[in-house]
C-alpha positions in Angstrom: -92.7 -110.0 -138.0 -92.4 -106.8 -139.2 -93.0 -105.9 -143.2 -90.8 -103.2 -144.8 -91.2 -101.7 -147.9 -89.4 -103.0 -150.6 -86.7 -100.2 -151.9 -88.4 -97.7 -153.7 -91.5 -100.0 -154.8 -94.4 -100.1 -152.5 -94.3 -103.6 -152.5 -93.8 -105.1 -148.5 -91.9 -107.7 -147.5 -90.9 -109.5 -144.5 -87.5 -108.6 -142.8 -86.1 -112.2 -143.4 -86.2 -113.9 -146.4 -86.1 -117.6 -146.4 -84.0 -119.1 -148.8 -85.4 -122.8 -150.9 -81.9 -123.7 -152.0 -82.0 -126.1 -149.8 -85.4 -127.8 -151.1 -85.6 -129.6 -153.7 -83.8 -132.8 -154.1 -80.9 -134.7 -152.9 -79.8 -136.0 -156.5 -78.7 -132.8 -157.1 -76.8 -132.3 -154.1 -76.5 -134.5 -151.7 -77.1 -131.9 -148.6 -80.7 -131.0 -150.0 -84.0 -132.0 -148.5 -86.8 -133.7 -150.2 -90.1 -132.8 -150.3 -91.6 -134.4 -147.4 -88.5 -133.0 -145.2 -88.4 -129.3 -146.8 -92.7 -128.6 -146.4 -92.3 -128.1 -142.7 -89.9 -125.1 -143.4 -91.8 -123.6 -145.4 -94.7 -124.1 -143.4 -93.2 -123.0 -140.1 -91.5 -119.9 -142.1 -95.2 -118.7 -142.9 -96.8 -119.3 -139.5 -93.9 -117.1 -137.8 -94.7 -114.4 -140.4 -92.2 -114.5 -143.1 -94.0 -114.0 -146.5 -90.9 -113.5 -148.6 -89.5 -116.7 -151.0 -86.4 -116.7 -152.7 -85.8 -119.6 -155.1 -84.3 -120.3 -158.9 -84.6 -122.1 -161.6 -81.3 -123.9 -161.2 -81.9 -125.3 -157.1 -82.1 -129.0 -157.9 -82.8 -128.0 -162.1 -86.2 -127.0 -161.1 -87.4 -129.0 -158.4 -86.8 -126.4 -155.8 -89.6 -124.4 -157.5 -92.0 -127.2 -158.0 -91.4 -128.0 -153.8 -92.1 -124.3 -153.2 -95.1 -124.1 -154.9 -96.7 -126.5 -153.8 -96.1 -125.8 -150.5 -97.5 -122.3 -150.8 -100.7 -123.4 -152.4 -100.9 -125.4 -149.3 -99.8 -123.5 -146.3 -100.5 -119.7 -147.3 -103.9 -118.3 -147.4 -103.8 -117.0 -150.4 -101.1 -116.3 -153.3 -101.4 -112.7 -152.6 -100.0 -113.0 -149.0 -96.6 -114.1 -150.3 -93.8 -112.4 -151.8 -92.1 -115.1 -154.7 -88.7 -114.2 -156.4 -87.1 -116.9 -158.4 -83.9 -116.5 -160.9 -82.4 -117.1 -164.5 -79.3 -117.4 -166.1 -77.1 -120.7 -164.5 -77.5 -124.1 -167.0 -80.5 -125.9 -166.8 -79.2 -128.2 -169.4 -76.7 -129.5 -172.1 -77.9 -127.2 -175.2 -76.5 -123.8 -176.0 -79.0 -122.1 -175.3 -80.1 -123.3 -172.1 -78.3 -120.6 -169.9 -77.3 -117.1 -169.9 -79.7 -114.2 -170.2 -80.5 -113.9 -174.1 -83.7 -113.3 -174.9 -84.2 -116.6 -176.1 -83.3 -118.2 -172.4 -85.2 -115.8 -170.7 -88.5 -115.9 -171.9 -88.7 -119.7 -171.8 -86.9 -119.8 -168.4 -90.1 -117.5 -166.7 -92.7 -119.8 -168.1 -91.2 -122.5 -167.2 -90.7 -121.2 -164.1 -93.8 -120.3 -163.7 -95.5 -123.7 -164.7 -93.7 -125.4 -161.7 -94.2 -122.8 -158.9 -98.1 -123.4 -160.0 -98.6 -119.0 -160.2 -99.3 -116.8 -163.1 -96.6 -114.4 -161.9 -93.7 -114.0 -159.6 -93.2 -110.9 -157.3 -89.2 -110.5 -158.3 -87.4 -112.1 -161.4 -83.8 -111.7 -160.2 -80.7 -112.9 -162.8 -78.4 -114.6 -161.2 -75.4 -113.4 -162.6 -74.1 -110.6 -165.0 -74.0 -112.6 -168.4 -70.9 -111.1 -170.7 -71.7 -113.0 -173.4 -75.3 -111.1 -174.6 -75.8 -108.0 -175.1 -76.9 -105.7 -172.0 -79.6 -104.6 -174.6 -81.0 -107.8 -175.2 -81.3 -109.1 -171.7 -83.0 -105.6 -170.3 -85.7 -105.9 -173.6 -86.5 -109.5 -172.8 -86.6 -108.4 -168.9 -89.3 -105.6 -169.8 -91.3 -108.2 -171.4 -91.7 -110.2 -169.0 -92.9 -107.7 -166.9 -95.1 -105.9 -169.2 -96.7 -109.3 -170.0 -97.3 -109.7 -166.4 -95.3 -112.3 -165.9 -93.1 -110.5 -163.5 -93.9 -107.8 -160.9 -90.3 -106.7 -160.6 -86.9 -107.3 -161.7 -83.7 -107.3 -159.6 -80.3 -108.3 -160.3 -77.5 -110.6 -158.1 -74.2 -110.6 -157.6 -71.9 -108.4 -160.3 -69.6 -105.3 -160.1 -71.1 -102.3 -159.3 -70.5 -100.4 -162.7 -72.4 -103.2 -164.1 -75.1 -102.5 -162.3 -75.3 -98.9 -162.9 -74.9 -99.5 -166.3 -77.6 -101.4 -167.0 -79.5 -99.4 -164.9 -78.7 -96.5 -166.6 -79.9 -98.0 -169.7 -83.1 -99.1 -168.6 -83.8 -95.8 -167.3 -82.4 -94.2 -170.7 -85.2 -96.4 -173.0 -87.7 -96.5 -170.8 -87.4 -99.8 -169.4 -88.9 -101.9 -166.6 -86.1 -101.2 -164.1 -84.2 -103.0 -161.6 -85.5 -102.6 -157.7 -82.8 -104.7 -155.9 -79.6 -106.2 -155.5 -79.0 -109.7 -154.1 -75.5 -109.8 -152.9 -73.2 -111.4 -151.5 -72.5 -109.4 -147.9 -71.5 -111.0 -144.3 -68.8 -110.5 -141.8 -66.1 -112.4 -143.5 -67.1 -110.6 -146.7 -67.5 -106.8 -147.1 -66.5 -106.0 -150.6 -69.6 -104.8 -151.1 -69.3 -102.1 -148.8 -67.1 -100.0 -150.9 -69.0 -99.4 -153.9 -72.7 -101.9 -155.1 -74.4 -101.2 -151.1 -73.4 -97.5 -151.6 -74.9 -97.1 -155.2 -78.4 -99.0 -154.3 -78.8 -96.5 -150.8 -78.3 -93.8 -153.6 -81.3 -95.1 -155.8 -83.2 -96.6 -153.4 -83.2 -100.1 -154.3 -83.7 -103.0 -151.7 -80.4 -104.9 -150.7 -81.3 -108.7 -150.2 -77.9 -110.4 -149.0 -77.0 -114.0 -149.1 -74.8 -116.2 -147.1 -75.5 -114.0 -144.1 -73.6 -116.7 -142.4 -70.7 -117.3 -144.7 -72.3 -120.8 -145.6 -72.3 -121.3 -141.4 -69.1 -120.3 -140.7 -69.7 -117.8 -138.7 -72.3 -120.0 -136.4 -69.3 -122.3 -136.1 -69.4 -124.7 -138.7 -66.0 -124.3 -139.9 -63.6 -127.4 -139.4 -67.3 -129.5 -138.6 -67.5 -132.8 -140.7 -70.7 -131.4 -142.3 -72.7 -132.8 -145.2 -72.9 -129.9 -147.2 -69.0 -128.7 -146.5 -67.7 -132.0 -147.7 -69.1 -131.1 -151.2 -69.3 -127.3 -150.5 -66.4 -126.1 -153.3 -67.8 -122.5 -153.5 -66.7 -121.9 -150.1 -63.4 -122.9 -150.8 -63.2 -120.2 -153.4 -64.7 -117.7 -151.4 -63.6 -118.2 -148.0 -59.5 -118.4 -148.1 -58.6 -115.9 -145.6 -58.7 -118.3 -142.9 -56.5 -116.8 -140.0 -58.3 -113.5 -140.4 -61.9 -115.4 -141.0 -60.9 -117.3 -137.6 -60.7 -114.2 -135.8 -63.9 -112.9 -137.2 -65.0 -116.1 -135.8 -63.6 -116.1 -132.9 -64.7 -111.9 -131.9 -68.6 -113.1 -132.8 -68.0 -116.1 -130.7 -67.2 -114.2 -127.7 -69.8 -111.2 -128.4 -72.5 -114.3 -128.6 -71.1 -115.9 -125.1 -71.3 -112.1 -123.7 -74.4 -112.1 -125.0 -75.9 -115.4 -123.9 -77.3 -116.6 -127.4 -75.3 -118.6 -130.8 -73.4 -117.4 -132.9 -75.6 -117.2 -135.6 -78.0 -114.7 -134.1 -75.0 -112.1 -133.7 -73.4 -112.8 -137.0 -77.6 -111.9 -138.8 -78.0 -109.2 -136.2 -75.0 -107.5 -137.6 -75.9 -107.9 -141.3 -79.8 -106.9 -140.8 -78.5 -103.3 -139.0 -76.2 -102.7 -141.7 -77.4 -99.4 -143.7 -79.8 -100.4 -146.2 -80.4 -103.4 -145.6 -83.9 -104.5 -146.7 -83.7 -108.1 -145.4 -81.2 -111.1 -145.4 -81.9 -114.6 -146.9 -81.7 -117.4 -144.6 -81.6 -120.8 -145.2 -83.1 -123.4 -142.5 -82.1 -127.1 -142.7 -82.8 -127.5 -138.9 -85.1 -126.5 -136.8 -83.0 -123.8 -134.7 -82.0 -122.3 -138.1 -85.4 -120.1 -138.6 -85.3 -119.7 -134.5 -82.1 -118.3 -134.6 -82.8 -115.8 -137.7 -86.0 -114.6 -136.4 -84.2 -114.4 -132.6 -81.7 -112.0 -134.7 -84.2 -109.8 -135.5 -84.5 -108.4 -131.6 -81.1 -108.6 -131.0 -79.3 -105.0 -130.8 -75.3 -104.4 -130.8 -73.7 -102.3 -129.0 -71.5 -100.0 -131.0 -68.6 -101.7 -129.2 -69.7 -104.9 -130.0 -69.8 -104.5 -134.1 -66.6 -102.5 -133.6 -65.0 -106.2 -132.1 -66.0 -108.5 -134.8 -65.6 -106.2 -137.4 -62.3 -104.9 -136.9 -60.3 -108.2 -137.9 -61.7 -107.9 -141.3 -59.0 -107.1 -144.4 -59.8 -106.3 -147.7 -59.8 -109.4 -150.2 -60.8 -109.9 -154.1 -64.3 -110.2 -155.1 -65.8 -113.3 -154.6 -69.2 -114.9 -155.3 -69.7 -112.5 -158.9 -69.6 -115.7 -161.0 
């Protein structure tokens, strides 16, 4: 698989990123895997070449981590060869100060972090969200601590308007702060907000784009309407997702570019997202085996421009969704 620069940094990282949301444990949502079941995805990831991690603190309060780093110490040859990012900012408990991105939060949320994924550092320390209830100047100190204490290689950010993002960035760059080299957002074929102004700004200043939900929580491989474990329980998507007679055309134009094509869904609906400009590298989740098959298949697979004309032109513009 091939390994791209990272933004501006000169860190590389796999094209796909695989996604441990899923790993963890089942008491916190009942479509998770546990240990035993997750390792072989992780392990099969790394042996087909993908060396970049995305977890957070919050995936099953910290378990997620803890499965992750174990796996890691036991499937990849050494720490170096992998790419971690893990995230602050959702609750991890009851007490007031166990969320958001004060200073407080932060700094015990990376060691914490750090103690279950087993690692001195992580490559990426991403927040989760934009936090409007501290300071910018607070969070962006406590975020150059951590990585001037080594704690953290880089920082990025996740979903939030793009003014936010410039303004922070503006202000780490401003007081000479550790500064922000990507953006994990929210970006698929039922959803192209992002199009208009965040994917625009990080092209601009060079900063890696990392989407999630590639496949609009497996819509667009043709989930919808399935009796599925996790959409039984899946409430984000019914906040997200509400469009549904444009979304089923979406559906229905990748459907018949895959059948044209002679391969799933899936593999059309991630090739389109991995040739969008500036794309560094999408994050995949894999609960099944065909999951990581039909990612990495993606990878090869080239549109015609008539093809991504078809199952992009039923899309409409909507509201934001997936900033909080």
């Amino acid at each position: 698989m091939d390994q791209v620069r990272f933004g501006s940094t000169g860190m590389k990282v796999s094209r796909l990123c695989l996604g441990c949301m899923t790993y963890g444990t089942p008491t916190w949502r009942d479509w998770v895997l546990d240990e035993d079941s997750s390792r072989p995805f992780i392990k099969a990831a790394l042996e087909r070449g993908i060396t970049f991690f995305d977890t957070a603190n919050v995936y099953s309060l910290g378990e997620s981590e803890a499965v992750l780093g174990r796996a890691i110490r036991d499937f990849a040859p050494r720490r170096e060869d992998v790419v971690l990012a893990t995230k602050v900012f959702n609750p991890m408990g009851d007490g007031a100060n166990d969320r958001g991105l004060s200073r407080k939060h932060i700094l015990a949320s990376i060691d914490a972090s750090l103690k279950r994924l087993g690692t001195d550092y992580v490559d990426l320390y991403i927040i989760h969200r934009f936090d409007y209830d501290t300071p910018i100047e607070e969070t962006l100190e406590a975020l150059d601590t951590v990585v001037r204490t080594g704690r953290a290689r880089y920082i990025g950010a996740s979903s939030m308007h793009a003014w936010q993002f410039m303004k922070m960035l503006g202000l780490q760059r401003a007081n000479g702060l550790a500064q922000f080299v990507s953006m994990q957002n929210h970006y698929n074929l039922v959803y192209r907000e992002e199009e208009r102004e965040m994917l625009p700004l990080c092209r601009s200043e060079g900063l890696a784009v990392t989407p999630w939900s590639p496949l609009a929580r497996g819509m667009l491989a043709g989930t919808r309407g399935r009796q599925t474990q996790r959409a039984a329980s899946d409430q984000q998507s019914r906040w997200w997702y509400t469009h549904e007679a444009e979304e089923d055309a979406i559906v229905a134009a990748v459907q018949a570019v895959a059948a044209a094509c002679g391969v799933p869904q899936a593999q059309v609906a991630m090739a389109w997202v991995i040739s969008r400009p500036g794309i560094t590298g999408p994050i995949v989740g894999a609960s099944k085996p065909h999951h990581l098959d039909d990612a990495i298949a993606a990878l090869a697979l080239k549109l015609s421009d008539e093809e991504v004309a078809k199952i992009e032109a039923p899309y409409r513009p909507r509201e934001p969704a997936g900033h909080k």
